[in-house]
C-alpha positions as CSV (number, residue, x, y, z in Angstrom):
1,X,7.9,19.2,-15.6
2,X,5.2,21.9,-13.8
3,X,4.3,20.8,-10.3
4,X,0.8,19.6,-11.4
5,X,2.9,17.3,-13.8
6,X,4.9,16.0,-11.0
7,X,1.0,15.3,-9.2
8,X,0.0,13.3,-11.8
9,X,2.9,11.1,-12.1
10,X,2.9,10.8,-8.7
11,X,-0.2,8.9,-8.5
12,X,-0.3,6.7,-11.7
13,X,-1.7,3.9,-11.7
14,X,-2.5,1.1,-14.1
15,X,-4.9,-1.6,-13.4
16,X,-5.3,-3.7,-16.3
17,X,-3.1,-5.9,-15.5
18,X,-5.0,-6.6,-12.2
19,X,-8.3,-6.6,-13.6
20,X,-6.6,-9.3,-16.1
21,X,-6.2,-11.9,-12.9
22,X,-9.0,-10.5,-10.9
23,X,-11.3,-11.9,-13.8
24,X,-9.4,-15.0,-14.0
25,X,-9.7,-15.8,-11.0
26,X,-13.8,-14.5,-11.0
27,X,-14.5,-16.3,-14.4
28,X,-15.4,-19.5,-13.1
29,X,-17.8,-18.4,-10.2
30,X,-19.4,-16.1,-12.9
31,X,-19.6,-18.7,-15.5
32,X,-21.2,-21.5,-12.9
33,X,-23.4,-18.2,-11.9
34,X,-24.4,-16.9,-15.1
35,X,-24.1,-20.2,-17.3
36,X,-25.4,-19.6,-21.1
37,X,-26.7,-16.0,-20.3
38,X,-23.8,-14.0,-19.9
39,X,-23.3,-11.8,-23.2
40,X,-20.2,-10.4,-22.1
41,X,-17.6,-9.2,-19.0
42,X,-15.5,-6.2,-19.4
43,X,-13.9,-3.6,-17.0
44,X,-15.6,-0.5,-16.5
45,X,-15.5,2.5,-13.8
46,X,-12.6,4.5,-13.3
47,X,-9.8,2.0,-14.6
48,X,-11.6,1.6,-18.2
49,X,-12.2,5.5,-19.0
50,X,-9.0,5.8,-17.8
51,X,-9.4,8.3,-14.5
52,X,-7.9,5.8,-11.9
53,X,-5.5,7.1,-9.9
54,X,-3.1,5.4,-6.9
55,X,-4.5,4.5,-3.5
56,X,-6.7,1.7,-3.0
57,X,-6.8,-0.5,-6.2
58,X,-10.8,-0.5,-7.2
59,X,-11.6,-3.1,-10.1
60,X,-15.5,-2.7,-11.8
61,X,-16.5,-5.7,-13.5
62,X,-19.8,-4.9,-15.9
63,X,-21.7,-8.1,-16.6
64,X,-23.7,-8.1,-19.0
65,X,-26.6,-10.8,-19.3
66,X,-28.7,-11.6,-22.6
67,X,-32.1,-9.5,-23.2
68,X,-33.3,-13.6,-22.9
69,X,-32.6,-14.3,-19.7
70,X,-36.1,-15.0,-18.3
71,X,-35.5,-13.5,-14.8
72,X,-35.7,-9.8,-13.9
73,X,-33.2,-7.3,-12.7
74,X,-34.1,-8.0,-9.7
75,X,-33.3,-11.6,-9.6
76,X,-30.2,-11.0,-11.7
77,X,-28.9,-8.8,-9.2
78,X,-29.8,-11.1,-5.7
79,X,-28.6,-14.7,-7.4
80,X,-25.2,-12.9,-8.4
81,X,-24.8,-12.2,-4.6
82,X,-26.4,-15.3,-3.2
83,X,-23.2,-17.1,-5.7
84,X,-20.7,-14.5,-4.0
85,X,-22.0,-15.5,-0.1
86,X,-22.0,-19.5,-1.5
87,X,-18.5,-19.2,-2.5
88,X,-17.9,-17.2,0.7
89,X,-16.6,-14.1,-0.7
90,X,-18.1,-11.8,1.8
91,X,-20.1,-9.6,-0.6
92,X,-21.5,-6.4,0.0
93,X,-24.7,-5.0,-1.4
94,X,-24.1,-1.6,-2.9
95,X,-27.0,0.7,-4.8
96,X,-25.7,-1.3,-8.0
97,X,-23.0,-3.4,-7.6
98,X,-22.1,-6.3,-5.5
99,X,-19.0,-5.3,-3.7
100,X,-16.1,-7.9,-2.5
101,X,-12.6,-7.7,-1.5
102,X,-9.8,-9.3,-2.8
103,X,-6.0,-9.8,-1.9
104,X,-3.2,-10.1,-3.6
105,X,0.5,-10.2,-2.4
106,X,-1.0,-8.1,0.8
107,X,-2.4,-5.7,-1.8
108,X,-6.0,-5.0,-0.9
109,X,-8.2,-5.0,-4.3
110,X,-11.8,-3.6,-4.1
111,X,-14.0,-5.2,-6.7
112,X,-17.3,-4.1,-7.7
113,X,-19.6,-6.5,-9.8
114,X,-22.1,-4.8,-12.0
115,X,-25.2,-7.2,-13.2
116,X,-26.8,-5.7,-15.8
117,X,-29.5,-7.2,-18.6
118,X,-29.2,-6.4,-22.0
119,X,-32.0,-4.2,-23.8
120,X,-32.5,-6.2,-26.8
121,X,-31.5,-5.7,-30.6
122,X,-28.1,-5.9,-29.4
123,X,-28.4,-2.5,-27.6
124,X,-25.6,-1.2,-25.6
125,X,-27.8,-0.1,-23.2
126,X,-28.9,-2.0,-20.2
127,X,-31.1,-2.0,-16.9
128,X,-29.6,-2.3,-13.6
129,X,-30.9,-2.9,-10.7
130,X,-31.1,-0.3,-7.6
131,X,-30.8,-1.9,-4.4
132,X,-31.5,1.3,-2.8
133,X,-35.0,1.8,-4.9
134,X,-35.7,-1.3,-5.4
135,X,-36.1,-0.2,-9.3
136,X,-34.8,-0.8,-12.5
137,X,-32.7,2.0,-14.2
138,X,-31.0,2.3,-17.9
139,X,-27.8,2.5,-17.7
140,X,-25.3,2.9,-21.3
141,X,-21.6,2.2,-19.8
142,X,-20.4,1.8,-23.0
143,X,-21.0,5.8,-23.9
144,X,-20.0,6.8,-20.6
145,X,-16.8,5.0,-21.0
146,X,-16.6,6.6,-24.7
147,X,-17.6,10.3,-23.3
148,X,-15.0,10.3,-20.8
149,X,-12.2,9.3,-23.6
150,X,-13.2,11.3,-26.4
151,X,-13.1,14.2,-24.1
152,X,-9.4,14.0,-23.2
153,X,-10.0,15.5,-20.3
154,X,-8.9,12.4,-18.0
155,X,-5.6,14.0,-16.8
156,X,-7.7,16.6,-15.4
157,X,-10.7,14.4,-14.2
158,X,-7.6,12.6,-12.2
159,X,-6.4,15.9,-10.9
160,X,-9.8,16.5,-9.6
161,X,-10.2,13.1,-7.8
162,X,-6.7,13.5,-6.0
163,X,-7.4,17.4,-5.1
164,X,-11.0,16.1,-3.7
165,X,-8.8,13.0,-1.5
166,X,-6.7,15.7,-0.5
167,X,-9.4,17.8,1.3
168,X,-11.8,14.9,2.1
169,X,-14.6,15.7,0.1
170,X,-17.1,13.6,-0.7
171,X,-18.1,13.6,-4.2
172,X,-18.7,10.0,-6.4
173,X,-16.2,9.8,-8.8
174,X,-18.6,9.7,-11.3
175,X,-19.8,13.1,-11.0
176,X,-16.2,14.3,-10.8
177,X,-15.8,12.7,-14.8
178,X,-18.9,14.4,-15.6
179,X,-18.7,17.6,-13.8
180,X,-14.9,18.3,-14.9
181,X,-16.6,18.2,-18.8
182,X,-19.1,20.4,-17.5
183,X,-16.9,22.8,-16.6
184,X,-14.4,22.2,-19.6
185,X,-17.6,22.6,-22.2
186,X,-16.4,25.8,-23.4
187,X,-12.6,25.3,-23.1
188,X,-10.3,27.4,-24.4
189,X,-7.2,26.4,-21.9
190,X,-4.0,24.9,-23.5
191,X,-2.3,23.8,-20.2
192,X,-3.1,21.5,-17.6
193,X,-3.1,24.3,-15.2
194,X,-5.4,26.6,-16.8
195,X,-8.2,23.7,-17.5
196,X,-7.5,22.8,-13.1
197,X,-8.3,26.0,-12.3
198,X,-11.6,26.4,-14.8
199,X,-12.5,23.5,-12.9
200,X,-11.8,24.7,-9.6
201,X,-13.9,27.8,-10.4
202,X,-17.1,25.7,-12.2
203,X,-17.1,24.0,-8.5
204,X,-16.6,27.4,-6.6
205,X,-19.5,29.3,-8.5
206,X,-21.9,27.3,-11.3
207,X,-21.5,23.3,-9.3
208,X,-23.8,23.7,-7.0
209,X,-26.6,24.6,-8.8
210,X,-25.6,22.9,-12.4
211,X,-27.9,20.1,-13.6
212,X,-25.5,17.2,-14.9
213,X,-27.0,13.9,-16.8
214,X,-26.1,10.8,-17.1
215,X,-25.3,10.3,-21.4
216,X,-26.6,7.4,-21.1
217,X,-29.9,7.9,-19.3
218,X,-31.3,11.4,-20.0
219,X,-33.3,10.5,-16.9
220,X,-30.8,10.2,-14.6
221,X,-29.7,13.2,-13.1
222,X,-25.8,12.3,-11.9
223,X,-25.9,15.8,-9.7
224,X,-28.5,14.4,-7.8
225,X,-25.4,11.6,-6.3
226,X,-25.1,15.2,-3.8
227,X,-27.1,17.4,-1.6
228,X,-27.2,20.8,-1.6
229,X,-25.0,20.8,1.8
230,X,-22.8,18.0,0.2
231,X,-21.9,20.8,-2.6
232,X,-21.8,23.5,-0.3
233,X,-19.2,22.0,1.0
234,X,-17.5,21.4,-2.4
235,X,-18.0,24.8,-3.1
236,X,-16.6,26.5,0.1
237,X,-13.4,24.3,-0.3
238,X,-12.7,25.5,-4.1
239,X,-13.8,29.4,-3.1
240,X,-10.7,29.1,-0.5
241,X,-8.4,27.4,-2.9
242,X,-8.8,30.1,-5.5
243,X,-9.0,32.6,-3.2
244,X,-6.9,32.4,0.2
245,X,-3.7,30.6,-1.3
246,X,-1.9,33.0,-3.1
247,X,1.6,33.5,-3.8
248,X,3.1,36.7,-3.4
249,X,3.4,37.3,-7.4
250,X,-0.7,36.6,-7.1
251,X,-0.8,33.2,-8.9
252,X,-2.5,30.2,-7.6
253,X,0.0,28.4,-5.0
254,X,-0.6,24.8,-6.0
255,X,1.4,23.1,-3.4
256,X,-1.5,24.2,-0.7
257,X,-4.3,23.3,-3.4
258,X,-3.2,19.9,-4.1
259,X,-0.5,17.2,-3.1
C-alpha cells in the first residue's frame, strides 16, 4: 500500500451510522418545529458526497420545507433556532445553518441544520437564508452532492482536507471539493499520487486567481469563501511543499507534505 494509501486509511471515517441516531433523536424537535411543511430531511455536507474524514464528527442535516409554506427564508431560518434555544440545545447562528452540539458516549458531534424552502414544481433547488447578508440565496445541494460523486475524485478531495489540517490552513471544505475538480478538470493522472500533486500545483500557481462557482447557483462564486491573503497563504504553503521537500532521488517526500 503507497504511503498516501496508508493516509487515507488512516483517517476513515463513516458517519452514517451517526447521522442515523443524530436524526432520531432531532426528528421529533423538527417535526413539532416544522409540522406539515417539511418536504424532506437528508444528510448533506461532507459525510453525504463522501469527503469526511476522522477528527471531529460533523453531521449536516438539510431541511427542506415546502414551496407552500407561507413564511419567508427569513422566518424559516429564526423559528428553527428559536425551537433549538426552546428545547435548550444551545444553538449557534452560522451564515446558513443553525449549529448545535451533541454528545454521545463522550464523543463530541457537531451538527449543522440547514433550513431551506423549496422552489416550486418540485425543484431541487432551494433558497437559504444568509445570516450574514440578511438575504436569500439559491442553493441546489442535491447537484453538489451528485458533482462531488460523479467526479470520483473524493479520495483526493479527502487528501486535500487532511494536508490543509496538517498545515492549519484555512480553507472551507467546500471550496476544497470544488477546487480539487478544478484542478482535476483536465486529468490525465492514473494514481492517487499524481492527481495530489496536480492539486498541490493548481493551489501553488492557477488557485489564487481561479474563479470557482457554485453548480448550483451560477451566481455564487464559492472562491469568494477566501481573500486574496487567505489564498496567498494557500499558495505559499503548496509552493514549499512542491518545492523545498525533496528526497534525494528528486521526488516529492510525502511524509513532510502530509501526515
Amino acid at each position: 500500500m503507497s504511503y498516501l494509501n496508508e493516509v487515507l486509511q488512516k483517517y476513515y471515517v463513516n458517519n452514517t451510522y451517526l447521522y442515523n441516531e443524530v436524526l432520531a433523536f432531532l426528528r421529533p424537535t423538527l417535526t413539532e418545529w416544522g409540522n406539515t411543511y417539511i418536504r424532506d430531511i437528508f444528510l448533506s455536507g461532507s459525510s453525504a458526497k463522501g469527503t469526511s474524514i476522522k477528527g471531529k464528527s460533523d453531521i449536516d442535516i438539510f431541511i427542506s420545507i415546502k414551496h407552500e409554506c407561507p413564511t419567508s427564508c427569513e422566518d424559516i431560518y429564526d423559528t428553527l433556532y428559536n425551537k433549538m434555544v426552546e428545547k435548550n440545545f444551545h444553538p449557534r447562528k452560522q451564515n446558513v445553518s443553525i449549529g448545535i452540539d451533541l454528545n454521545k458516549n463522550g464523543q463530541p458531534i457537531n451538527v449543522d441544520l440547514v433550513p431551506a424552502k423549496a422552489q416550486p414544481y418540485g425543484s431541487s433547488y432551494h433558497w437559504l437564508y444568509q445570516s450574514k447578508t440578511g438575504r436569500r440565496t439559491q442553493t441546489n445541494v442535491s447537484l453538489q452532492i451528485n458533482t462531488i460523486q460523479k467526479s470520483f475524485y473524493q479520495d483526493v478531495i479527502k487528501l486535500v482536507k487532511i494536508w490543509r489540517n496538517c498545515h492549519s490552513i484555512e480553507c472551507p471544505s467546500v471550496l476544497i471539493e470544488f477546487a480539487t475538480i478544478n484542478a482535476l478538470k483536465y486529468n490525465r493522472a492514473y494514481n492517487i499520487e499524481e492527481k495530489f500533486t496536480k492539486v498541490l500545483n493548481y493551489f501553488a500557481t492557477d488557485f489564487i486567481d481561479d474563479i470557482i462557482i457554485d453548480p448550483g447557483n451560477s451566481a455564487n462564486i464559492i472562491s469568494n469563501e477566501l481573500n486574496r491573503q487567505e489564498k496567498l497563504i494557500i499558495q505559499k504553503t503548496a509552493v514549499n511543499c512542491l518545492n523545498n521537500r525533496l528526497t534525494i532521488l528528486g521526488g516529492l517526500n510525502w511524509r513532510d507534505i502530509i501526515w
